[in-house]
N, C-alpha and C positions, 0 to 999 in steps of 0.2 A: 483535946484542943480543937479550936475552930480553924481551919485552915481557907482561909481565902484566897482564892487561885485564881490572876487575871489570865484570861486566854486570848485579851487585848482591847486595846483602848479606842479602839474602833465601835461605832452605835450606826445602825441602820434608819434613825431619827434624830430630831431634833427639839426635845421638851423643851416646853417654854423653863422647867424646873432645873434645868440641868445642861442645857446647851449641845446635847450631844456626843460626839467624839471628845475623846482627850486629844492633846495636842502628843503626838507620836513620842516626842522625847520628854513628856511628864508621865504618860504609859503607854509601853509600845504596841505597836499594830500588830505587832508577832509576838510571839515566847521567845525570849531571848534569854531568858535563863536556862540553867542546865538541869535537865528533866532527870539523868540520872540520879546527880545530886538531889533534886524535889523527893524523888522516889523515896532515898534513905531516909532522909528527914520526915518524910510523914510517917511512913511505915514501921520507926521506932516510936510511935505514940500510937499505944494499945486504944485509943478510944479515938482515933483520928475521925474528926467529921471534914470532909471537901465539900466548901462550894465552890462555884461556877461563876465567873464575875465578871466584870467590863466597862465600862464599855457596853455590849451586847455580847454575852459568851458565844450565841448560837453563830456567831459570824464564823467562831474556830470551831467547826463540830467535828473535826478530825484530830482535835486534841482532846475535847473531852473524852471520847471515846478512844484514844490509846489511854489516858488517864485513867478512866475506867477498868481499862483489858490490862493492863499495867500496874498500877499501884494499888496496893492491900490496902483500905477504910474499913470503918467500921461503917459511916453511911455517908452518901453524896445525895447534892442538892441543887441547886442554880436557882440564881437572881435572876432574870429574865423579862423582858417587855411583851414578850407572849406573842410576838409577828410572827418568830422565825422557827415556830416549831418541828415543823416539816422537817427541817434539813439535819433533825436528831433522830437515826431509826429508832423504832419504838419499843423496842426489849430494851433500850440506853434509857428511855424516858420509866418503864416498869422498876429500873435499877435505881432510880431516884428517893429517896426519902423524903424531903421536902423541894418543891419547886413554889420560888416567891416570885409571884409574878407583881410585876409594879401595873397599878392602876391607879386612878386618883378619885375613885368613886361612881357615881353614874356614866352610863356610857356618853354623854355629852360632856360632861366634864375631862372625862378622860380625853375623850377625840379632839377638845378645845385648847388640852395642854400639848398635844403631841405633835410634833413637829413631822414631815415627811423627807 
C-alpha cells in the first residue's frame, strides 16, 4: 500500500498553482496524530511504501527521520519542491527510493510559477 504521510501543512512558497500553506486546521503545521499508532498500521503491510508530503515535508525533517529510524517500509520517498534539501542529512536522502520533486518545466517557467 501507498502510504501518504503529511509531516505538515506548512510550504516555505507560494506557487501561483497551489497557493502555498494549507490553512492549519484543514492540515496541521505539526503531526498531530499518534505516531505509535502510525507505526502499527504501516508495519502490518508487508509491502508498505512511505511518502513524504505537505505542505513541504522538509519543513519537519525531524520527523522524517524518526520515521525513517522508527518504522519498518519496504521503501520511502518524498514529494518535495526541491529548496529545502539541506536540512535532510544525507544517508536520510541515500534511504530514499523515489524523491518527486515538483517543477513545472523550464527553469523560467518554474521560477515564474513559484512564489517566495
Amino acid at each position: 500500500m501507498l502510504w501518504l504521510l503529511f509531516t505538515t501543512g506548512a510550504c516555505n512558497l507560494k506557487c501561483s498553482y497551489c497557493g502555498g500553506s494549507f490553512e492549519p486546521y484543514v492540515v496541521p503545521w505539526r503531526v498531530t496524530y499518534d505516531v505509535n499508532r502510525l507505526k502499527q498500521l504501516i508495519e502490518r503491510d508487508a509491502d508498505a511504501t512511505v511518502i513524504f508530503y505537505g505542505g513541504e515535508p522538509l519543513l519537519n525533517p525531524r520527523f522524517i527521520m524518526w520515521v525513517m529510524d522508527n518504522i519498518k517500509a519496504r521503501r520511502f520517498g518524498i514529494q518535495t519542491n526541491g529548496t529545502l534539501v539541506n536540512l535532510l542529512p544525507r544517508d536520510y536522502w541515500r534511504r530514499m527510493d523515489v524523491v518527486l520533486l515538483s517543477i513545472d518545466g523550464r527553469e523560467s517557467v518554474t521560477d515564474a510559477n513559484r512564489g517566495g
